[in-house]
N, C-alpha and C positions, 0 to 999 in steps of 0.2 A: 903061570899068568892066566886071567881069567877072561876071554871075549864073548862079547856079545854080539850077535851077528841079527842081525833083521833078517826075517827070513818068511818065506810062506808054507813053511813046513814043519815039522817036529824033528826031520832026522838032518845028519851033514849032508844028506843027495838033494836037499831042500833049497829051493833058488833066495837068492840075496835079494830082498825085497828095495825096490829102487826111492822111497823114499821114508826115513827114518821111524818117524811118529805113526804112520799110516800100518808099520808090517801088524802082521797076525801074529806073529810070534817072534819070541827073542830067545837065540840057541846060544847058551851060557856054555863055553867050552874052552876046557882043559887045556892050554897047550904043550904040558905034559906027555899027555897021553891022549888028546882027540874027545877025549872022554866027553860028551853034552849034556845040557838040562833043557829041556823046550820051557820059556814061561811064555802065555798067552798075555800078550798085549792086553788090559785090562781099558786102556786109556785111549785105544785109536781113533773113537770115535769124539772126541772131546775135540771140537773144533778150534779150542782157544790155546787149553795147556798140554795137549797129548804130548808133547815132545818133554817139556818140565819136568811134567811127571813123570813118566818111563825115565830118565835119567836121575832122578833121585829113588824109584825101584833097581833099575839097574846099579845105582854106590851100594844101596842095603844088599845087593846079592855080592859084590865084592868085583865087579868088572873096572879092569883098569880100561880097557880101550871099549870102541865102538866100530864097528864095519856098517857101511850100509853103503847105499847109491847116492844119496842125496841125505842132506842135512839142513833144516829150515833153521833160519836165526835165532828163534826163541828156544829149540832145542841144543842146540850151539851154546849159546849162553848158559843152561842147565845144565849140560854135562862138561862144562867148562868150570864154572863152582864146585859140581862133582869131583871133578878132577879127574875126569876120564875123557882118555884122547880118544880123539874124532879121526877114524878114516874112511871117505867117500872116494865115490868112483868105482867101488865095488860090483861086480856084477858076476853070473854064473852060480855054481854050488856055494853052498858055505862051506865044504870040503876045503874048495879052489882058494877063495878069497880068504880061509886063513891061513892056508900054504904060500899065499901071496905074498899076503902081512909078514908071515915070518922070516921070507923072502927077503922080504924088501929090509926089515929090523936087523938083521943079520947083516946087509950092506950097510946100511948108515952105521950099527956099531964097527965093523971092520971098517972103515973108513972109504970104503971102493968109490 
């Protein structure tokens, strides 16, 4: 599975950027194997579609979910068409918060 973490860094030691459309960067990573792709935020300063956009880059790169801290309505809505789930409330490394996620995925499939 492929996530995309908002991040302000290039690597996993990199902190979870607290609001979706705004990060610097987006760490595509493996959860396989941790494996990452830094893409620079191309859109963050687009005051109107940054969030749109970045979630229909993010489908072309093949991300099922999203982590970040925050998540604005119009980005909500674009990765919603995408078809890539949204997890907010994220915060810490992007190491952490996809140890989190997979955390957490792993309870709702076992039913806990």
């Amino acid at each position: 599975m492929l996530i995309a973490v908002a991040a302000d860094g290039k690597t996993l030691d990199a902190r979870v950027e607290p609001v979706f459309g705004r990060a610097d960067y987006f760490l595509l990573v493996s959860t396989e194997d941790m494996d990452c792709k830094a893409v620079e935020n191309p859109f963050r300063d687009d005051l109107e579609k940054a969030g749109r956009r970045m979630a229909a880059l993010l489908h072309e790169y093949g991300a099922v979910a999203v982590l970040c801290g925050e998540c604005g309505p119009k980005a909500r809505l674009g990765l919603a068409e995408a078809g890539i789930r949204v997890g907010i409330g994220f915060g810490g490394s992007v190491r952490g918060a996809v140890e989190r996620f997979l955390s957490l995925e792993e309870t709702v499939a076992g039913g806990s």
